[in-house]
PDB file of N, CA, C and O in Angstrom:
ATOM      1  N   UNK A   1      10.120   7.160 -17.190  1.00  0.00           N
ATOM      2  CA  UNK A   1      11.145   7.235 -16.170  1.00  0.00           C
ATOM      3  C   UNK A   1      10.721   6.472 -14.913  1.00  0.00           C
ATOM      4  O   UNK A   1      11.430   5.877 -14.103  1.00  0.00           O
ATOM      5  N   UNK A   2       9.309   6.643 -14.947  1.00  0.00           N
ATOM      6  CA  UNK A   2       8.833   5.818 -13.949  1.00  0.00           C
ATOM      7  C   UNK A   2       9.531   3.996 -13.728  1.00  0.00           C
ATOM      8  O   UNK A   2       9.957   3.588 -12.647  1.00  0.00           O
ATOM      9  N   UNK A   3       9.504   3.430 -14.592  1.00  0.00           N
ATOM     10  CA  UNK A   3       9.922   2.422 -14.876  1.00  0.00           C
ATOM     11  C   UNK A   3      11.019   2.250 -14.059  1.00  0.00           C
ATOM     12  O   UNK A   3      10.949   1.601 -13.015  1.00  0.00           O
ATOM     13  N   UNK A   4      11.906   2.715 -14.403  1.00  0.00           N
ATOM     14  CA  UNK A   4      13.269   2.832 -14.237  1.00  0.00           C
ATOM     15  C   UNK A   4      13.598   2.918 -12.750  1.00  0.00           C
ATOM     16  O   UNK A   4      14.747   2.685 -12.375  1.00  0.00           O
ATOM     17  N   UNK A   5      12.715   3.216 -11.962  1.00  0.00           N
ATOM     18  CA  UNK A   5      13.168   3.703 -10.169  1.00  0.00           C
ATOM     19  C   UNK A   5      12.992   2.143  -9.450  1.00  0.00           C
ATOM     20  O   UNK A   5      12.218   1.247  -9.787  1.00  0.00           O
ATOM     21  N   UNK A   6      13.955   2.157  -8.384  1.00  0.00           N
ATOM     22  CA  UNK A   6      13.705   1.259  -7.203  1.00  0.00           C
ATOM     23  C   UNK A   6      12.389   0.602  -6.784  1.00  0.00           C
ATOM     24  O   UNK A   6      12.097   1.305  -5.817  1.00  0.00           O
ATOM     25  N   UNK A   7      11.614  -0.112  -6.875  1.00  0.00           N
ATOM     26  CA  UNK A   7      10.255  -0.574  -6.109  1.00  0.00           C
ATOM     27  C   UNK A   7      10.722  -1.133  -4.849  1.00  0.00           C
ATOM     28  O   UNK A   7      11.465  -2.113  -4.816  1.00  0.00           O
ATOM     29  N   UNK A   8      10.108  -0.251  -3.335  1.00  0.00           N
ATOM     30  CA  UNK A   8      10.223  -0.891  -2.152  1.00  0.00           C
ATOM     31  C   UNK A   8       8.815  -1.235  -1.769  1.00  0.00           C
ATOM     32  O   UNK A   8       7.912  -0.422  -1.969  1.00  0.00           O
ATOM     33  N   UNK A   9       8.571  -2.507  -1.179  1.00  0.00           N
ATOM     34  CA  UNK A   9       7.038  -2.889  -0.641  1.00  0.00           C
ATOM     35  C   UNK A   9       6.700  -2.422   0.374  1.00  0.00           C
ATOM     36  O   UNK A   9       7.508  -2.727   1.251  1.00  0.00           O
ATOM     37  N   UNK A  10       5.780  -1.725   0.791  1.00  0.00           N
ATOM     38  CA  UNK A  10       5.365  -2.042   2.051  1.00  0.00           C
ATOM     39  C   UNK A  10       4.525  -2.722   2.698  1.00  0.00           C
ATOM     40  O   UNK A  10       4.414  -3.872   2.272  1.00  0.00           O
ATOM     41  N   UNK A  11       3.884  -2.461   3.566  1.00  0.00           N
ATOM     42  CA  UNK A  11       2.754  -3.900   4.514  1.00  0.00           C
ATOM     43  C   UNK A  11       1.437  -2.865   3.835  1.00  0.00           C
ATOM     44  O   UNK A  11       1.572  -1.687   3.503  1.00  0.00           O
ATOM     45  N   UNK A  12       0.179  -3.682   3.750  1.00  0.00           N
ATOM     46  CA  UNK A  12      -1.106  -2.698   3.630  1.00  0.00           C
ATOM     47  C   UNK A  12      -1.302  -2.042   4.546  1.00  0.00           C
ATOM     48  O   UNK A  12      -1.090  -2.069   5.758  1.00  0.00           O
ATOM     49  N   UNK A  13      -1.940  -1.153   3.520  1.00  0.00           N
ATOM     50  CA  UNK A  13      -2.549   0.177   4.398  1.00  0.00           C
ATOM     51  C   UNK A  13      -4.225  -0.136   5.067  1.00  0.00           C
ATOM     52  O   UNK A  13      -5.298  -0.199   4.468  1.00  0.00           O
ATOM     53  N   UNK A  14      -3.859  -0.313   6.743  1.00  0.00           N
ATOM     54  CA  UNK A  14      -5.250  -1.051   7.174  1.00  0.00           C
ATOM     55  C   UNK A  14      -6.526  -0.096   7.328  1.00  0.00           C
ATOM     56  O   UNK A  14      -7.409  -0.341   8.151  1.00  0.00           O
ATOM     57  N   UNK A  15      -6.557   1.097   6.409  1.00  0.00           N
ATOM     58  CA  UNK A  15      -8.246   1.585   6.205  1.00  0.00           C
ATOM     59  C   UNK A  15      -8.237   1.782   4.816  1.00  0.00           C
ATOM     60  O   UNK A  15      -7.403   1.363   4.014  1.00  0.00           O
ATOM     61  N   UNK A  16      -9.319   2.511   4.585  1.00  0.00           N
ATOM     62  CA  UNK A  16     -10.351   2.392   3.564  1.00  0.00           C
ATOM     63  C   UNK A  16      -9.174   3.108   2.809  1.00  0.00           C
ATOM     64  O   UNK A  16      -8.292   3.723   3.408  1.00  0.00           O
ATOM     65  N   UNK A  17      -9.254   2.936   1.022  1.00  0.00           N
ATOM     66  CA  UNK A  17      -8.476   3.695   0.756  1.00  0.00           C
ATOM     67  C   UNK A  17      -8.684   5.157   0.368  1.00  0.00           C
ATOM     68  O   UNK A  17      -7.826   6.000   0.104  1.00  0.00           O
ATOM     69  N   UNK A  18     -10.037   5.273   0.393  1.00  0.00           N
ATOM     70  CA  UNK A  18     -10.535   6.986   0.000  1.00  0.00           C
ATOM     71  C   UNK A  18      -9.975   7.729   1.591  1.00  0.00           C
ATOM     72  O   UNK A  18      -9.999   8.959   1.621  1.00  0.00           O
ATOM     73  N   UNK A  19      -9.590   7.143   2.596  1.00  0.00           N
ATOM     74  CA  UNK A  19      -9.026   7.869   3.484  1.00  0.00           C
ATOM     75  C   UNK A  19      -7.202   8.037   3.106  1.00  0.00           C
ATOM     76  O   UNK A  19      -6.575   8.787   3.855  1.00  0.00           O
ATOM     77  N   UNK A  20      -6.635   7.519   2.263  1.00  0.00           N
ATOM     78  CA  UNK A  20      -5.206   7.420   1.910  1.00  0.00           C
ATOM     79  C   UNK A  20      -4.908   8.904   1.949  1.00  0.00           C
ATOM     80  O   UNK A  20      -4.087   9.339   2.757  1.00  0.00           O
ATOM     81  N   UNK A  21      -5.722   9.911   0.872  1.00  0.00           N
ATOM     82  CA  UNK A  21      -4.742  11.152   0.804  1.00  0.00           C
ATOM     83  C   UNK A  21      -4.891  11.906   2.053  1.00  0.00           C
ATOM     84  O   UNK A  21      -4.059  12.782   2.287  1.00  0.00           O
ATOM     85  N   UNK A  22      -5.986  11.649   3.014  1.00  0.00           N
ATOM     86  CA  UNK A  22      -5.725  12.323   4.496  1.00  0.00           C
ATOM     87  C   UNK A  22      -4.748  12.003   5.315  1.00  0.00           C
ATOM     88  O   UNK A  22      -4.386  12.728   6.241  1.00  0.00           O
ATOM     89  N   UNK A  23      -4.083  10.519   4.940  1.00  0.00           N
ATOM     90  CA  UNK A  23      -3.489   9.876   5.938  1.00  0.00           C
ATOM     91  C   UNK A  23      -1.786  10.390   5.509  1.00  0.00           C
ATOM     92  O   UNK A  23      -0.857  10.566   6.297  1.00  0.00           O
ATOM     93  N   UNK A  24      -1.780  10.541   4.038  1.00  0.00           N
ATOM     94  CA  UNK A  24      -0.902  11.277   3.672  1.00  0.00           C
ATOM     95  C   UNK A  24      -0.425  12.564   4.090  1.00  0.00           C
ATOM     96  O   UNK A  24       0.755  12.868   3.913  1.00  0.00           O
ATOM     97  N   UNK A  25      -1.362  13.457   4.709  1.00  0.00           N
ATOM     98  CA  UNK A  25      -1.318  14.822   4.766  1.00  0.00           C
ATOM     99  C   UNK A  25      -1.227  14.817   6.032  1.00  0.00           C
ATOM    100  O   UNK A  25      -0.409  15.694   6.309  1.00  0.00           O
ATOM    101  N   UNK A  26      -1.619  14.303   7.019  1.00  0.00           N
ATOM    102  CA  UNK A  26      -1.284  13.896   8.628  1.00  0.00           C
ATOM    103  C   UNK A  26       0.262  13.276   8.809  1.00  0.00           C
ATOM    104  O   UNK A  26       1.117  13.699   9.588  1.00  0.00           O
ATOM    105  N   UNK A  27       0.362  12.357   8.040  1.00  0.00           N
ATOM    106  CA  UNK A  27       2.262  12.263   8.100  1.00  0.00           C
ATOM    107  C   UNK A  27       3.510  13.590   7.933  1.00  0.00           C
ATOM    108  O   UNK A  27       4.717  13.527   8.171  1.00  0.00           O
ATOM    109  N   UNK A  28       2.601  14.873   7.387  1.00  0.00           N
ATOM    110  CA  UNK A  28       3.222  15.935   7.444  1.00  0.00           C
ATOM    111  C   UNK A  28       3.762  15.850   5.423  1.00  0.00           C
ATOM    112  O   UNK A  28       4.837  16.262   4.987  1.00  0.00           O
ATOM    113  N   UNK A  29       2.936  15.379   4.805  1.00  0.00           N
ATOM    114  CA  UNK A  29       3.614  15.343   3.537  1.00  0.00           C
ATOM    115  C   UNK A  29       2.983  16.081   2.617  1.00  0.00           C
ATOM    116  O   UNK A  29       3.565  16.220   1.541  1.00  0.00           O
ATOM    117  N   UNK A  30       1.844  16.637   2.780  1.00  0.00           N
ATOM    118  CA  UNK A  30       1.399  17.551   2.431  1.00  0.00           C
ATOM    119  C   UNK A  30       0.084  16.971   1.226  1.00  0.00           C
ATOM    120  O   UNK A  30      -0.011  15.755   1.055  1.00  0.00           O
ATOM    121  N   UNK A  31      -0.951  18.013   0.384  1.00  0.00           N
ATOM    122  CA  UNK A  31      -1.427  17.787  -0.108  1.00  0.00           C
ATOM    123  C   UNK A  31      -1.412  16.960  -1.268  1.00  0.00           C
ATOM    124  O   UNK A  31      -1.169  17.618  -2.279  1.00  0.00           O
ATOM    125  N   UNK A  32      -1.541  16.074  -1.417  1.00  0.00           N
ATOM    126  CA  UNK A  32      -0.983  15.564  -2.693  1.00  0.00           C
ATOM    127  C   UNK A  32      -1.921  15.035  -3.706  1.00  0.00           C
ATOM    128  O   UNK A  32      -2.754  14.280  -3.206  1.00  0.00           O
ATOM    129  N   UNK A  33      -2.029  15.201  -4.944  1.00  0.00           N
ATOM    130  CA  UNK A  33      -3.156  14.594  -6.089  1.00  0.00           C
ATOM    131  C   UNK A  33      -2.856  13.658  -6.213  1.00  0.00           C
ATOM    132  O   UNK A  33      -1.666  13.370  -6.343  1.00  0.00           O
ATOM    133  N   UNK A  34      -3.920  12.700  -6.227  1.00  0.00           N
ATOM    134  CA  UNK A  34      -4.058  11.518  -6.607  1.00  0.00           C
ATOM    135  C   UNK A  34      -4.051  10.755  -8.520  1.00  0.00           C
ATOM    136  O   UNK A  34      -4.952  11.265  -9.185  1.00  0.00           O
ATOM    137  N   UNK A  35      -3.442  10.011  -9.082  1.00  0.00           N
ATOM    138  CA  UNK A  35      -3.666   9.940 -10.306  1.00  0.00           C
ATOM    139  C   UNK A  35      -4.235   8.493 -10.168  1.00  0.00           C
ATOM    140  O   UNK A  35      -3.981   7.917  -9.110  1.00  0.00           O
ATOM    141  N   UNK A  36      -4.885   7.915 -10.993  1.00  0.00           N
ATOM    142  CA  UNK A  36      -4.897   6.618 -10.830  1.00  0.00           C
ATOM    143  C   UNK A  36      -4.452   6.380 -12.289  1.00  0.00           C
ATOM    144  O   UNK A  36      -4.548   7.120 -13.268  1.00  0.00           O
ATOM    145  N   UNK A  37      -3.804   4.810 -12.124  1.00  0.00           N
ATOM    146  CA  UNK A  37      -2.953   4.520 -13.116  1.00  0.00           C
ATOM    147  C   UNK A  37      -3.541   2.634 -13.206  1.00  0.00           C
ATOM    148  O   UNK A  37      -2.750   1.794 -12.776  1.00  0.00           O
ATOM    149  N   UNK A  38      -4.526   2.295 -13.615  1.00  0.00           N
ATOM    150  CA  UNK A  38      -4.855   0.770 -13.985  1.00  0.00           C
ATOM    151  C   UNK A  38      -5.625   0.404 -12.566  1.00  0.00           C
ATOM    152  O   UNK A  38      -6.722   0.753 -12.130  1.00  0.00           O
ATOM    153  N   UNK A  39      -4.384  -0.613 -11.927  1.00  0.00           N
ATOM    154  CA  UNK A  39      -5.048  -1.292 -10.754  1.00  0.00           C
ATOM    155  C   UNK A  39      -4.827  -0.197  -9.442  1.00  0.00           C
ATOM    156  O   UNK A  39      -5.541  -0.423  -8.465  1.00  0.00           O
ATOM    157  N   UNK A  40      -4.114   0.689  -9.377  1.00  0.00           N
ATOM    158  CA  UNK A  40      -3.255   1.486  -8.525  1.00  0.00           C
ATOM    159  C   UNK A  40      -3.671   3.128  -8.719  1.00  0.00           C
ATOM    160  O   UNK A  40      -4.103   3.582  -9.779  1.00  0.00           O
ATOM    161  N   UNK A  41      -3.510   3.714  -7.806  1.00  0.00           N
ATOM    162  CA  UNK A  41      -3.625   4.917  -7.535  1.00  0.00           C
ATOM    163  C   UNK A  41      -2.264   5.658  -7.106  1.00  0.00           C
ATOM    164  O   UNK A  41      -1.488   5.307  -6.217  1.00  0.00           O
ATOM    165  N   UNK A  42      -2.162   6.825  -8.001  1.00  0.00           N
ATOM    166  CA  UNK A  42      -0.204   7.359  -8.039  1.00  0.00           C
ATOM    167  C   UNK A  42      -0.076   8.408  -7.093  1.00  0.00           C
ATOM    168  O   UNK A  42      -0.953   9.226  -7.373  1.00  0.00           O
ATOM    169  N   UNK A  43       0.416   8.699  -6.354  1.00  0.00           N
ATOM    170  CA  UNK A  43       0.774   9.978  -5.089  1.00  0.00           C
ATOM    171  C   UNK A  43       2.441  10.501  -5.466  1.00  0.00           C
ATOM    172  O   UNK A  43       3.382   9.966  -4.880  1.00  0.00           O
ATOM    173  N   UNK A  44       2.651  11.512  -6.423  1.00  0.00           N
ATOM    174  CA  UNK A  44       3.526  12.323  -6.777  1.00  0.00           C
ATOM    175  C   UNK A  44       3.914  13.452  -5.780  1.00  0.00           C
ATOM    176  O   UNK A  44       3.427  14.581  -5.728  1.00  0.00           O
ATOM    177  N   UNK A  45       5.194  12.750  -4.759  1.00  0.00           N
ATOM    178  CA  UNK A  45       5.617  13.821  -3.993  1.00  0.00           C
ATOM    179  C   UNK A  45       6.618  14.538  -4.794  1.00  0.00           C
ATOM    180  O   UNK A  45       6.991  14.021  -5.847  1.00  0.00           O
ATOM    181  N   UNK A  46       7.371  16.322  -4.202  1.00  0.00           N
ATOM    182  CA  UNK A  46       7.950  16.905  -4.344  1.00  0.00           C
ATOM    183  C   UNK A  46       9.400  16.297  -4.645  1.00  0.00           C
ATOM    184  O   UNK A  46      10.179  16.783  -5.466  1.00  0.00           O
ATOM    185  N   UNK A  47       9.653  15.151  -3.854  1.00  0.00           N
ATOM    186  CA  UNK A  47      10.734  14.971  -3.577  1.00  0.00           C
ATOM    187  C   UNK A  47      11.888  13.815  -4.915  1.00  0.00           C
ATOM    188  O   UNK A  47      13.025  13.349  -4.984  1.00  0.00           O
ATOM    189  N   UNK A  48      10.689  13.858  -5.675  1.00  0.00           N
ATOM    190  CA  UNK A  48      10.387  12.538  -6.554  1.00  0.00           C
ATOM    191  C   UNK A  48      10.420  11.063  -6.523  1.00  0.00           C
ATOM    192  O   UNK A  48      10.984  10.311  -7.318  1.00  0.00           O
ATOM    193  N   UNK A  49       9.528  10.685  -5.179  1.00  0.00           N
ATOM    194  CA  UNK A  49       9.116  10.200  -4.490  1.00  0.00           C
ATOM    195  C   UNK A  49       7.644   9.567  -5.220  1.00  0.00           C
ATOM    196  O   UNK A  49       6.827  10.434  -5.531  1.00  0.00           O
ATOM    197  N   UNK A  50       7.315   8.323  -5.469  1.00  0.00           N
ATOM    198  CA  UNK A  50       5.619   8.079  -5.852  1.00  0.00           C
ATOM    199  C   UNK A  50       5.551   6.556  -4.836  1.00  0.00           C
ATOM    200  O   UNK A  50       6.160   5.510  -4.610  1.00  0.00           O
ATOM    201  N   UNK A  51       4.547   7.204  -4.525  1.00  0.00           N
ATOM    202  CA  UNK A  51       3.587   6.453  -3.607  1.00  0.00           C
ATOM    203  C   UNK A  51       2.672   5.843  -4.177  1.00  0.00           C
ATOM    204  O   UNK A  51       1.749   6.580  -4.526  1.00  0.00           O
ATOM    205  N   UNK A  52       2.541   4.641  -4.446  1.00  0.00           N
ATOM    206  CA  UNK A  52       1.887   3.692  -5.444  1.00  0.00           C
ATOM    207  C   UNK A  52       0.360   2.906  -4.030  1.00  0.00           C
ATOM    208  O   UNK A  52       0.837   2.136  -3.196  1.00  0.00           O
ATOM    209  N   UNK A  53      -0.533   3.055  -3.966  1.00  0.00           N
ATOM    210  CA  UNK A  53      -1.702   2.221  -3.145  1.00  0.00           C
ATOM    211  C   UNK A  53      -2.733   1.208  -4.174  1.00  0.00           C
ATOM    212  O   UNK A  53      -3.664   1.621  -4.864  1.00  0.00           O
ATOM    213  N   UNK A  54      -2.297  -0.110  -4.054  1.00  0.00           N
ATOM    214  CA  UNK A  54      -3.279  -0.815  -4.723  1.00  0.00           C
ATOM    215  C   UNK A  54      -4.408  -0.904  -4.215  1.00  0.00           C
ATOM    216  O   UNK A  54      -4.756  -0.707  -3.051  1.00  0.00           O
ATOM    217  N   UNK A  55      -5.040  -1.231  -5.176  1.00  0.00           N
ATOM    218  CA  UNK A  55      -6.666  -1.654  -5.262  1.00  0.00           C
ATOM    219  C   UNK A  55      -6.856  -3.151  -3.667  1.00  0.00           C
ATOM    220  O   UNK A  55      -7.990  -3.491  -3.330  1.00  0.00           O
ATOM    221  N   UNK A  56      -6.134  -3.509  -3.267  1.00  0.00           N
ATOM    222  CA  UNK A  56      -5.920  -4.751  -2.376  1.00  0.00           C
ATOM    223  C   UNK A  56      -5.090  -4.223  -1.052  1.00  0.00           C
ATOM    224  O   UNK A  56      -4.726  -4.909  -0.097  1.00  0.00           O
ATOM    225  N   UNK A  57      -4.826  -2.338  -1.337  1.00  0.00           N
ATOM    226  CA  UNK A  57      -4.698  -1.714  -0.067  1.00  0.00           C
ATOM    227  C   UNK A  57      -2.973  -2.026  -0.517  1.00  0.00           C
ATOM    228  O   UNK A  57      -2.837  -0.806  -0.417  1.00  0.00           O
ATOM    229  N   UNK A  58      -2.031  -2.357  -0.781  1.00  0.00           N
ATOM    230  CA  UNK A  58      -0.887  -2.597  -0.906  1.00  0.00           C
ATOM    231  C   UNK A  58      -0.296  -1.092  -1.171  1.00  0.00           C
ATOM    232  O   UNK A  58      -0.846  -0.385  -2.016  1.00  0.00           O
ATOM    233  N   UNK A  59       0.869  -0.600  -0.411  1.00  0.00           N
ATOM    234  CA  UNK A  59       1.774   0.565  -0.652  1.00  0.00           C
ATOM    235  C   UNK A  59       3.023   0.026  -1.082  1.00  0.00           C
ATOM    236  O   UNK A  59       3.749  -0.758  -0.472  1.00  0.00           O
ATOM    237  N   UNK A  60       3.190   0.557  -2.241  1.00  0.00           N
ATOM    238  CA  UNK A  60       4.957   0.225  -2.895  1.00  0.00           C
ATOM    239  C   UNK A  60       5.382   1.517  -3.086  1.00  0.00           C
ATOM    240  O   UNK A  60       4.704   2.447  -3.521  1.00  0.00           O
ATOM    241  N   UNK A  61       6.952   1.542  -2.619  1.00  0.00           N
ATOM    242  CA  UNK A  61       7.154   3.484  -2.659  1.00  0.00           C
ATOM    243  C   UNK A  61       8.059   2.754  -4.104  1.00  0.00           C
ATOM    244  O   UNK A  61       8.448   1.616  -4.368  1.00  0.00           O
ATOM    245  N   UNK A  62       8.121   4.049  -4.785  1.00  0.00           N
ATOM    246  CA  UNK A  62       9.224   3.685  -6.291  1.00  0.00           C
ATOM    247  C   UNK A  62      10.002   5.163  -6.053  1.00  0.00           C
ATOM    248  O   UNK A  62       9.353   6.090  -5.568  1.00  0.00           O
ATOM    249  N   UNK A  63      11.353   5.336  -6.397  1.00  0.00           N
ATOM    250  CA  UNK A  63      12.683   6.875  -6.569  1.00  0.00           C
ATOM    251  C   UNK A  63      13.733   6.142  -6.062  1.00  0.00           C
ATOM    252  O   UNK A  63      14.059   4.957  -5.997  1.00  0.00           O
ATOM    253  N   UNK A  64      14.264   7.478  -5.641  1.00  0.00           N
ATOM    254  CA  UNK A  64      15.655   7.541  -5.175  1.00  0.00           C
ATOM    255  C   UNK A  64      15.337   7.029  -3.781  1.00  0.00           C
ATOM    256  O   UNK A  64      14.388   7.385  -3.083  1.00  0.00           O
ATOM    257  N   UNK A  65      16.726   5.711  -3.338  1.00  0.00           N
ATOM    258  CA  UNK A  65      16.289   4.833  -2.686  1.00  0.00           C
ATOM    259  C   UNK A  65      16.563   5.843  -1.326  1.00  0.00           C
ATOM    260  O   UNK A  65      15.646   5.807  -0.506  1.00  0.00           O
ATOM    261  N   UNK A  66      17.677   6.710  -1.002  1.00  0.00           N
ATOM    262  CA  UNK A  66      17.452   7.773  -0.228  1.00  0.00           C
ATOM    263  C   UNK A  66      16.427   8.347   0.434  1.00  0.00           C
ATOM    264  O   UNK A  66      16.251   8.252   1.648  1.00  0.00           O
ATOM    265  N   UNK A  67      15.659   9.015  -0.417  1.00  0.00           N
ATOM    266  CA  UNK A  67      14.402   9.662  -0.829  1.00  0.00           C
ATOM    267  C   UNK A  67      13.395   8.212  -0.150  1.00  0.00           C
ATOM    268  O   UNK A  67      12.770   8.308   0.906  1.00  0.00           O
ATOM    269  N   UNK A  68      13.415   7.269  -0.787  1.00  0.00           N
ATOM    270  CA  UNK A  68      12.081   6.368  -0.519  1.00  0.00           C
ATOM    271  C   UNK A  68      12.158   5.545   1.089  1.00  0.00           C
ATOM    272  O   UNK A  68      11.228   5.026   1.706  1.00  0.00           O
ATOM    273  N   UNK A  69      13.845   5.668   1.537  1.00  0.00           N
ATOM    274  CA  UNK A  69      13.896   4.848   2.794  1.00  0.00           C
ATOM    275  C   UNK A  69      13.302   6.463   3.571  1.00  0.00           C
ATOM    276  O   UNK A  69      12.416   6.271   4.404  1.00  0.00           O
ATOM    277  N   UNK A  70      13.533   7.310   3.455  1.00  0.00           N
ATOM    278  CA  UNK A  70      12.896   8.604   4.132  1.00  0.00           C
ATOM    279  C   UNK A  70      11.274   8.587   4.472  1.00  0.00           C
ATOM    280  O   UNK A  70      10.689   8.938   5.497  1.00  0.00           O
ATOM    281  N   UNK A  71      10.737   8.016   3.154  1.00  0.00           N
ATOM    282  CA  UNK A  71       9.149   8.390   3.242  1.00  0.00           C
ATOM    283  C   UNK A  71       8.936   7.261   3.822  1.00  0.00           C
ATOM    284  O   UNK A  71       8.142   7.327   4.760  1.00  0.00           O
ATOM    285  N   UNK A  72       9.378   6.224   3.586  1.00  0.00           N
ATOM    286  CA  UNK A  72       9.344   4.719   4.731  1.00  0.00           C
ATOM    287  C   UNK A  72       9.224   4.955   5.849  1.00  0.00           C
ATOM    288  O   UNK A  72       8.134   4.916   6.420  1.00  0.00           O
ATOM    289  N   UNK A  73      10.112   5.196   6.304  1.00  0.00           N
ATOM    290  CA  UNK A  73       9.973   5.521   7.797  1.00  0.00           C
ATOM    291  C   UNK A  73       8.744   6.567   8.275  1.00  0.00           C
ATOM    292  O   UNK A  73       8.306   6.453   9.420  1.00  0.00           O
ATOM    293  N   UNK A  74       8.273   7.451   7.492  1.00  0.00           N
ATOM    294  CA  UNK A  74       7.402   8.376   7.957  1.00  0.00           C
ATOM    295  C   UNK A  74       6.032   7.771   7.838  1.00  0.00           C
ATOM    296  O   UNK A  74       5.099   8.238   8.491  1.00  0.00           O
ATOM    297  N   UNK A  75       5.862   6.657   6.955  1.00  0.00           N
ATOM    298  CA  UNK A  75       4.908   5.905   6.894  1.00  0.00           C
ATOM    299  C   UNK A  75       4.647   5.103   7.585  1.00  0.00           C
ATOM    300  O   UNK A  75       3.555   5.040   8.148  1.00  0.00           O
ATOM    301  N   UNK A  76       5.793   4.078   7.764  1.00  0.00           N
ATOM    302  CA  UNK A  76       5.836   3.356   9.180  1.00  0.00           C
ATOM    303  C   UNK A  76       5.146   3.901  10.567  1.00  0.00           C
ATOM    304  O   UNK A  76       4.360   3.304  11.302  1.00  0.00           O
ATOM    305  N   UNK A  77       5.741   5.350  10.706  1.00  0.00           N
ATOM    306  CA  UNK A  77       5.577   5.916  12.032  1.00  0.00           C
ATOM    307  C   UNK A  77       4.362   5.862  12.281  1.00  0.00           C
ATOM    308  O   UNK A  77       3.902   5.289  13.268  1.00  0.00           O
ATOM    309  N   UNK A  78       3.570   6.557  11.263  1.00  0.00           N
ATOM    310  CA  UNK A  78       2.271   6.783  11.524  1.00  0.00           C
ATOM    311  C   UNK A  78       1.242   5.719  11.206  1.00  0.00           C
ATOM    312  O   UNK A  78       0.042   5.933  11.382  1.00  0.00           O
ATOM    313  N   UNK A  79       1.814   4.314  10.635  1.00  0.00           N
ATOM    314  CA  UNK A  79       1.139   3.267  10.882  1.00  0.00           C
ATOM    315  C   UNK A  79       1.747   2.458  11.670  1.00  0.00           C
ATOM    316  O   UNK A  79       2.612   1.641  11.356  1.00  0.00           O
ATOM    317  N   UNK A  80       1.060   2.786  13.292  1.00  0.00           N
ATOM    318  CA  UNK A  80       1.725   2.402  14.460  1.00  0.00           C
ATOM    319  C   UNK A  80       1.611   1.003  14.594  1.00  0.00           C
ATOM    320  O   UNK A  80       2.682   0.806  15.170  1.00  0.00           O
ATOM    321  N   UNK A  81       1.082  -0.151  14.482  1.00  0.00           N
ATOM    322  CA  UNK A  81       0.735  -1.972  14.049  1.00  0.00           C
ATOM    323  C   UNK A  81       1.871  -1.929  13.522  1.00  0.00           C
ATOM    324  O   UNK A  81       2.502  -2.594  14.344  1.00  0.00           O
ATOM    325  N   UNK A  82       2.881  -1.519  12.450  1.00  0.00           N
ATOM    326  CA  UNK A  82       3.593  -2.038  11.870  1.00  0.00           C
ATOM    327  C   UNK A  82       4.773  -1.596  11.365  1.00  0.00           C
ATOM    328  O   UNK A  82       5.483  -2.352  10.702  1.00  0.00           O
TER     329      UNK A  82
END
C-alpha cells in the first residue's frame, strides 16, 4: 500500500540523522519507531503518515496528501533555515 501514496520532497534534514527521532518528538509528534527499509529509514505516524529520511539526510513524506501537507508544515516550522 505503501507504493500507492503521494511522495512529497522535502529539503534535508541539516543534523546527524541518529538525532531524527528526537527531532521528531520535539515537533510534538510523538514517539515514533524507526524501521529501516534499504537506503532509508521509515517513521510510521498515527495518522498514516510515513516519514521516509535518507541515508544523504533527504525527508520525503508519502499518505494522504491532507495528512502529509499537515506534517509539512510542522516540519518546516521546526526547521527554522527553511
Amino acid at each position: 500500500m505503501q507504493d500507492q501514496l503521494n511522495i512529497l520532497p522535502l529539503k534535508k534534514y541539516p543534523y546527524q540523522i541518529a538525532t531524527f527521532s528526537s527531532f521528531l518528538e520535539k515537533c510534538g509528534l510523538g514517539k515514533i519507531m524507526p524501521k529501516m527499509k534499504g537506503n532509508f529509514i521509515c517513521y510510521e505516524l498515527a495518522c498514516g503518515v510515513y516519514i521516509n529520511l535518507y541515508r544523504n539526510n533527504t525527508i520525503h513524506l508519502q499518505g494522504n496528501p491532507l495528512a502529509t501537507s499537515a506534517i509539512e508544515k510542522i516540519l518546516k516550522t521546526h526547521l527554522h533555515h527553511y
